[in-house]
Every structure is written in structure tokens, then in C-alpha cells.
C-alpha positions as CSV (number, residue, x, y, z in Angstrom):
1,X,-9.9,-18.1,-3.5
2,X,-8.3,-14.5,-2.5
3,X,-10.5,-11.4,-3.0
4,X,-8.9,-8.5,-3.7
5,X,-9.1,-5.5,-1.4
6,X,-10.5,-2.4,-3.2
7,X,-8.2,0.8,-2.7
8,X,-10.3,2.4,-0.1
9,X,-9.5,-1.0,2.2
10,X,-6.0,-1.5,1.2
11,X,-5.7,2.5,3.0
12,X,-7.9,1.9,5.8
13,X,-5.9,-1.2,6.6
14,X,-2.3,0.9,5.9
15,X,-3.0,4.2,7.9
16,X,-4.3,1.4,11.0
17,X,-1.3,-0.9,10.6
18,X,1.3,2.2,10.6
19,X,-0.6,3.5,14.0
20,X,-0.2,0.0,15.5
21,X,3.7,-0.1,14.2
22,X,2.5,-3.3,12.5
23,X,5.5,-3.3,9.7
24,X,4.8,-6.8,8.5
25,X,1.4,-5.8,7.1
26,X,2.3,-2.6,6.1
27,X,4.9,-4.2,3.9
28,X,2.2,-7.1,2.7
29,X,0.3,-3.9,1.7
30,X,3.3,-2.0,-0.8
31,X,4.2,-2.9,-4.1
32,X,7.9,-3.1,-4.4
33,X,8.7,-0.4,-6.6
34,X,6.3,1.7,-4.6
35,X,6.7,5.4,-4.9
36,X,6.5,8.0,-2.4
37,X,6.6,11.2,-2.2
38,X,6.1,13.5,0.6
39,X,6.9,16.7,2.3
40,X,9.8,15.3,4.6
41,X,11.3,13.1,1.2
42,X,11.1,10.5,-1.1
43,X,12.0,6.9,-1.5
44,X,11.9,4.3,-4.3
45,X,10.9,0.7,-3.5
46,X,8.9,-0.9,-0.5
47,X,11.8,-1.1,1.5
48,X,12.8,2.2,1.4
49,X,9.3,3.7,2.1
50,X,9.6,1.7,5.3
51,X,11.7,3.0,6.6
52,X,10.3,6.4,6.3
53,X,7.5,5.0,8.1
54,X,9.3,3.8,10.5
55,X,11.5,6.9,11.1
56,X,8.6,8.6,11.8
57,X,6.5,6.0,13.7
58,X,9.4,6.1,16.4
59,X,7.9,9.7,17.3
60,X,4.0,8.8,16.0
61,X,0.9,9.3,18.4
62,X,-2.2,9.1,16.9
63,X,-3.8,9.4,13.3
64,X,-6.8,11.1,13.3
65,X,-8.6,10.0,10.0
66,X,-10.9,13.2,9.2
67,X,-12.3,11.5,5.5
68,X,-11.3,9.3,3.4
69,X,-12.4,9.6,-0.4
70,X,-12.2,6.6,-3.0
71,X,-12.5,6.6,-6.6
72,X,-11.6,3.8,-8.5
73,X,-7.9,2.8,-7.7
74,X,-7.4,6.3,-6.1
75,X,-7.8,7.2,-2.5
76,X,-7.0,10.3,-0.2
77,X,-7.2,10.4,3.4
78,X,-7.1,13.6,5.0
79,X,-6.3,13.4,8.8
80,X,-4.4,14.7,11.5
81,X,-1.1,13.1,12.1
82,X,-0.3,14.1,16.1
83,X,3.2,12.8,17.3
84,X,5.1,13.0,20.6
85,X,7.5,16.1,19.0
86,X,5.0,18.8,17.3
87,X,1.5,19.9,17.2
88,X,-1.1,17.7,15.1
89,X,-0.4,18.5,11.7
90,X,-3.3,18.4,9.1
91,X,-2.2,15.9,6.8
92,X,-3.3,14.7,3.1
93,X,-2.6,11.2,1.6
94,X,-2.8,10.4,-1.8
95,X,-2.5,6.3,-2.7
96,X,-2.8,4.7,-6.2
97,X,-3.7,1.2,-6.6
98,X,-2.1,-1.0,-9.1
99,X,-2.8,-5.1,-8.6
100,X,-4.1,-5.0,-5.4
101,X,-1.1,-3.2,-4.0
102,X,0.2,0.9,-3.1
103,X,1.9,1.9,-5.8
104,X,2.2,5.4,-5.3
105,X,1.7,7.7,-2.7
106,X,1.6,11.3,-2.3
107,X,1.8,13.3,1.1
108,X,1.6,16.7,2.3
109,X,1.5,19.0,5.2
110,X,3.3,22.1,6.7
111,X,6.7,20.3,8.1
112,X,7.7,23.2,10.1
113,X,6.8,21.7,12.9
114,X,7.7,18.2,12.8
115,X,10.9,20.1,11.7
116,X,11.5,22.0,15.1
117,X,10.7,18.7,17.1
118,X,13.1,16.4,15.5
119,X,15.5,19.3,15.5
120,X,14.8,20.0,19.5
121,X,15.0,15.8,20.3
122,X,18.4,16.1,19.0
């Protein structure tokens, strides 16, 4: 018998997996029409929000978890998301939970820096 992870789980275990660069669960962890949203774009499907993810994982540091607030199927994480390119950015995280999986998520954060650091890298 499988139990179901509530919502507040499913985003404690995505926000630790993306840190660690762990993909594979990440992906375990999307629905595949998952929708995103978020101040540096959008994609449509698991596969796609991967590799946003990814694309920023290949500069991530640290995410510094502030709170995390659940309701239901509904959670939103408010942290600091520090990478190698710009100055911590305070950062909130909206997820919806459909059958046991992230079916939507909503991001936002001043991108001006992250911005100027992927522009500086090259």
C-alpha cells in the first residue's frame, strides 16, 4: 500500500531534491502537464519545467527555506534562492496539488539580478 504525500511534503521533498540536483525525483514529483509560471518564463509539461530547473540549478547555491505555509492542496514557500551569479533573491513559491503530484506552480522575485549575472557569465 502507497500513502500519498500531502502537499506540504510533496514541496519539502521538491525544493530539497532541486538543491541536491536530484532530477530523477524531482521528475517523480511533477505531473506531466505541469504548469509553471515564473518571473524568468514559463513551460508546459514536466519535461519542460525541468529544464528550467535545471538551467538554473547549473548556477544554484543554496535555498534558504524562510516558511512554508499549507492549506489543503496549496503550498507556498518563501525562501531565499542564493546562486553563484547574483545576490540571494527573496523568493515566493506557489504549488498546487492535484493526485498526489505538482500541477501548478507559481514563482516570483525581482530577476534583475539573476538578470545581470547570467548576462555578465556570458
Amino acid at each position: 500500500m502507497t500513502t500519498k504525500r500531502t502537499a506540504r511534503e510533496l514541496a519539502e521533498t521538491y525544493f530539497t531534491a532541486w538543491e541536491a540536483g536530484d532530477f530523477d525525483t524531482l521528475r517523480g514529483l511533477l505531473a506531466d502537464d505541469v504548469d509553471f509560471v515564473g518571473a524568468l518564463g514559463t513551460a508546459s509539461g514536466a519535461e519542460e519545467a525541468l529544464g528550467g530547473l535545471r538551467g538554473l540549478g547549473q548556477v544554484l547555491e543554496k535555498i534558504d527555506v524562510k516558511v512554508r505555509v499549507a492549506e489543503g492542496d496549496e503550498v507556498i514557500t518563501w525562501f531565499e534562492l542564493h546562486t553563484r551569479i547574483a545576490p540571494p533573491a527573496p523568493t515566493a513559491n506557489w504549488m498546487h496539488v492535484e493526485n498526489g503530484k505538482i500541477a501548478r506552480i507559481r514563482v516570483t522575485f525581482d530577476p534583475r539580478g539573476l538578470l545581470a549575472g547570467f548576462e555578465a557569465k556570458g
